[in-house]
Structure formats: C-alpha cells, structure tokens
C-alpha positions in Angstrom: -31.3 6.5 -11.2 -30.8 6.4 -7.7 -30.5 9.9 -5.5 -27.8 11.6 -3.4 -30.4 11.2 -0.7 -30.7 7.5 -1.0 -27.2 6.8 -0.3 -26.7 5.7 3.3 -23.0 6.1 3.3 -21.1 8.9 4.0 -18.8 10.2 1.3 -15.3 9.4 1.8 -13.5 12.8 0.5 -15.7 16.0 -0.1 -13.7 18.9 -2.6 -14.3 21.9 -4.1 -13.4 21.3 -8.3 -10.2 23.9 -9.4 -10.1 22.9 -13.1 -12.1 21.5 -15.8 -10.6 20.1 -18.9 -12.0 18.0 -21.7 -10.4 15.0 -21.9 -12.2 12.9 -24.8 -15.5 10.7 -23.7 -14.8 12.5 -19.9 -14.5 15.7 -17.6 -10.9 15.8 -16.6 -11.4 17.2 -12.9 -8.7 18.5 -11.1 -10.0 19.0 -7.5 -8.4 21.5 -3.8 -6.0 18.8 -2.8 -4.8 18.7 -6.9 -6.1 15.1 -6.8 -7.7 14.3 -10.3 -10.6 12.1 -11.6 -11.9 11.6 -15.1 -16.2 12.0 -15.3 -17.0 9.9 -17.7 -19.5 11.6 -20.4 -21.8 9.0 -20.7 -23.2 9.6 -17.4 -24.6 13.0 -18.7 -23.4 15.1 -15.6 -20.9 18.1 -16.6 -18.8 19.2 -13.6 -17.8 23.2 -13.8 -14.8 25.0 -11.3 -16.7 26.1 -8.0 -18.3 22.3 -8.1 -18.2 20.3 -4.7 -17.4 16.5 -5.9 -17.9 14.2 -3.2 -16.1 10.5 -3.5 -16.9 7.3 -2.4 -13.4 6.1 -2.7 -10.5 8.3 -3.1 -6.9 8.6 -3.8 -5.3 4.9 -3.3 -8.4 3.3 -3.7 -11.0 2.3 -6.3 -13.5 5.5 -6.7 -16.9 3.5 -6.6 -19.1 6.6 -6.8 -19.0 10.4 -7.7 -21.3 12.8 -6.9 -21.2 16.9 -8.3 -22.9 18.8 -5.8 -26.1 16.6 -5.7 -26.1 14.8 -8.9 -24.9 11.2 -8.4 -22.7 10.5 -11.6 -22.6 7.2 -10.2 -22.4 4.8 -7.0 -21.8 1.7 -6.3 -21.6 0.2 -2.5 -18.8 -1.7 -1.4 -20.8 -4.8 -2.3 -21.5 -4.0 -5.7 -17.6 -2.5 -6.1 -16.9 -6.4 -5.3 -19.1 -7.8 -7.4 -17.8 -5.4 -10.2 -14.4 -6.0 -9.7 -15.1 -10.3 -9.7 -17.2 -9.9 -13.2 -14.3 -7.6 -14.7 -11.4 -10.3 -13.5 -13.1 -13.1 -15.2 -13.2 -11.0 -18.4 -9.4 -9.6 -18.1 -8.9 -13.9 -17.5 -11.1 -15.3 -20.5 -9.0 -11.9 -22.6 -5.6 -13.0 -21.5 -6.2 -16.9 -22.3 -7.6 -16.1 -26.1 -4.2 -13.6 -26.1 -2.0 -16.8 -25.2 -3.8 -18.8 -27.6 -3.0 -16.6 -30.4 0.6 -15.9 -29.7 0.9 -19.6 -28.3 2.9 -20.5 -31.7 5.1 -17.7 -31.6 5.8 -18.2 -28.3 6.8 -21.7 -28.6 9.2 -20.6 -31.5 11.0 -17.9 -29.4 11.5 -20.7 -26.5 13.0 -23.0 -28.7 15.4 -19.8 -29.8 16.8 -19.1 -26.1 19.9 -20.2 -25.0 19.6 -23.4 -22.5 20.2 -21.5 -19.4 17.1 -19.5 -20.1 14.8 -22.1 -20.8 15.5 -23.4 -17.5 14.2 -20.5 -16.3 11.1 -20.1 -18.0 10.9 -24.0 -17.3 10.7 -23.2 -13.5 8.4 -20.7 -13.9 5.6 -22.9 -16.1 6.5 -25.6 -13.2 6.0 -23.7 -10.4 2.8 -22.2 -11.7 0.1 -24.0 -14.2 -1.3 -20.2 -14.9 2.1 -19.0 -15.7 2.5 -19.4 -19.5 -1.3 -17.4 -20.2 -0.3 -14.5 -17.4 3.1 -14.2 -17.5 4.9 -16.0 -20.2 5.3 -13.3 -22.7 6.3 -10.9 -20.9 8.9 -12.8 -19.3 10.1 -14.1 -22.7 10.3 -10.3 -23.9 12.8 -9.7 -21.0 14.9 -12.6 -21.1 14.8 -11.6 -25.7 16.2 -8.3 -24.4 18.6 -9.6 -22.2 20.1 -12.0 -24.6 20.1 -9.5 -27.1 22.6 -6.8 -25.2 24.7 -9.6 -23.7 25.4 -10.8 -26.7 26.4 -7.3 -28.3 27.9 -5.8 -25.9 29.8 -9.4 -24.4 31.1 -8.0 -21.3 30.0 -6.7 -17.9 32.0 -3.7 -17.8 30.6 -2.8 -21.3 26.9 -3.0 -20.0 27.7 -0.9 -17.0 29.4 2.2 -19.6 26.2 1.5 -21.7 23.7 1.6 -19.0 24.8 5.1 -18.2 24.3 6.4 -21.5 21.3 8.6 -22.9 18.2 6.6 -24.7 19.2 7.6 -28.0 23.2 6.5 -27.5 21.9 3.3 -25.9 20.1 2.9 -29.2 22.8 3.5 -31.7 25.1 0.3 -29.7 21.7 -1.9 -29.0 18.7 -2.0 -30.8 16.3 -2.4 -27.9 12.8 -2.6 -27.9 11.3 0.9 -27.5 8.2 -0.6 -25.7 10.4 -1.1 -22.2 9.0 -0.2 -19.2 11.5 0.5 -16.1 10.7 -2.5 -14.5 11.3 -4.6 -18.0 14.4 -2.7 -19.1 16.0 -3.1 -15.3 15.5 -6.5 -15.8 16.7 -6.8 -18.9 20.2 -5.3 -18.0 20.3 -7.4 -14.9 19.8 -10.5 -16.3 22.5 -9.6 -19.4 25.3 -9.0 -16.9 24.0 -12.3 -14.8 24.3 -14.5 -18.3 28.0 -13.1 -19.0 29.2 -12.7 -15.4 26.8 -15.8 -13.4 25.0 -18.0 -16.4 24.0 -20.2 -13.3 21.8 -17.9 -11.5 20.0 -16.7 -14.4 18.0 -19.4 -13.6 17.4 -18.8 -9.6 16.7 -14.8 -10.1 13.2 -14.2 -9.1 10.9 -13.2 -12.3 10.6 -9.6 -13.9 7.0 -9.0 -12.6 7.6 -11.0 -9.1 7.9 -7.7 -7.8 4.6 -6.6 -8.4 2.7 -9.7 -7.8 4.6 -12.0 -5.7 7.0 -14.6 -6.2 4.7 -17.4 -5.3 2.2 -16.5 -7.7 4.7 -15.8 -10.4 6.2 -19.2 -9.7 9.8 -18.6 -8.7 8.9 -20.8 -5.6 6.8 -23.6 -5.6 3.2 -23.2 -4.6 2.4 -24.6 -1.9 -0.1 -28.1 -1.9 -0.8 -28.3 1.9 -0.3 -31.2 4.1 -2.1 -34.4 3.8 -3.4 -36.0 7.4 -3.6 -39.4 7.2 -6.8 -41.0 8.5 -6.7 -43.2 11.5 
C-alpha cells in the first residue's frame, strides 16, 4: 500500500470535507467548494466532516487518486490513469460487440421495418463507419423508431409543434413514447418527425443523434477519411 509520502506529485485540489453521507458500497463526500466524490468502501478508509481530502484530479477531470488527511485511499499516476483507462476501453469494446451480437437479429428485423428514407440513413451511417452498427446502431434505430412513431400519429408539422409544448404526461396520452428518452434522443426524435413529414429528403443528410457528442466523422455522417496514396517514382 503505497504512502502519502511516497507520492512525488503534488495534489491537484486540497479541501476541507462538509458532509458525509452513506451512499451504498461508498462515502458520499461533499467537500468547501460543494464539489462531491464517492470513497469507495472497499478501500477501508472512512472520511468524517473536518477531513482534509486532497485530489489528484479534480472537477472536469478523471480523479486518479484520493487521499483523507494522510491515508492514501488510492493513487494512480498519470501513467497508470492511461494505462487504466486503455484496459477499461477494450473491455467497454469486447461488452458492446457481445451486446450487438445478441440484439443483431432484432436489429435486423427493425431495419427491415423502417420506412425507405430511413434505411438510407442508417445505410450511410454503416457506410461511413465499419464500427458503426456495434457502437451506434441501436441507438440510432431507437430514435429514428421514435420518430416514425409520432410522425405517423400526429401526421402534421403544426401538430408536433402543439404537442411538443405539452407536459410529459399529455405528450403521453397523444403518443406512446418510450419513457427511457434522454434529451438528446427525444430532441432528435421530434426533429426528425417533422423533417419526415415536412423534408423526407433530408432525413437522410441530418447528422446522427449522438454526432453531437462524439463527432460526425466518427459517427459516420461524413466519410472517414483514407489518406492520400503517393505514387512511387
């Protein structure tokens, strides 16, 4: 167990701990500046109000250490954070393709469902990126479900905009939406309704519900660039 001496780094953030709340297998910390940090149990160190908590890593960005006045909960140095974070992507990876694999079938069965104009659409994106279909695919396909689903119940544009502004449970009683949207999938959802009724031709060329988060390239609403080939003289 290595020692609040042996670290050779400075902390990052150094705060006196307000509140202490259970919080199942952790310590719920609330520290000065009301930022908060779950100890985990396991480590066997139990933080208490007056506590100084010292933080490699902080607020916007990956806490890779903790230490409670001078018992090191845990560390890791910037190399080891790396090495962490490169182990727990392959795993997140190798989870996501067995996912795929088992809703694969289902999958293909919705696509075949979709009207022609989104297949295109989901075509482009598969194109555009080989990963797409394991990362991407169902939650794309949930949107564009969605989509079709109040287009084709509420039929207009004007409709959408009147039902839009309505409250969750009145939205509800018109359209049976999913209850598992997220802002960014119900947004989407609505967006792409109106396009279908109003402009079934850019359904197609609107950039993909999570190209916001992680790019448009990567998402494959543009195609990924290959590079140039030099010929040799």
């Amino acid at each position: 167990m290595i020692k609040f001496e042996d670290i050779k780094e400075k902390p990052d953030e150094t705060h006196k701990i307000t509140e202490v709340k259970n919080y199942g297998d952790g310590w719920e910390i609330k520290m000065d500046d009301s930022f908060c940090f779950v100890v985990p149990k396991k480590y066997g160190v139990k933080p208490k109000v007056g506590d100084t908590a010292r933080m490699f890593g902080g607020f916007g960005h990956v806490v890779r250490g903790i230490v409670i006045n001078n018992d090191v909960v845990f560390y890791r140095t910037p190399v080891e954070q790396a090495l962490e974070h490169k182990k727990w992507l392959i795993q997140e990876e190798n989870r996501e393709k067995k996912e795929f694999e088992k809703n694969k079938a289902k999958l293909d069965a919705s696509f075949d469902k979709l009207p022609e104009v989104f297949q295109h659409r989901i075509t482009k994106f598969r194109t555009n990126n080989p990963n797409f279909r394991w990362k991407y695919e169902s939650y794309e396909m949930f949107v564009c479900e969605e989509a079709i689903k109040i287009a084709s119940i509420l039929k207009t544009d004007e409709e959408i905009t009147k039902w839009k502004e309505l409250t969750f449970d009145e939205q509800m009683k018109k359209v049976p939406i999913s209850d598992q949207h997220s802002g960014n999938t119900f947004g989407m959802a609505v967006y792409l309704a109106r396009l279908y009724l109003v402009q079934p031709e850019n359904v197609v060329k609107l950039h993909g519900a999570l190209a916001p988060l992680v790019g448009s390239k990567e998402y494959g609403c543009v195609p990924r660039s290959r590079g140039v080939r030099r010929k040799v003289k």
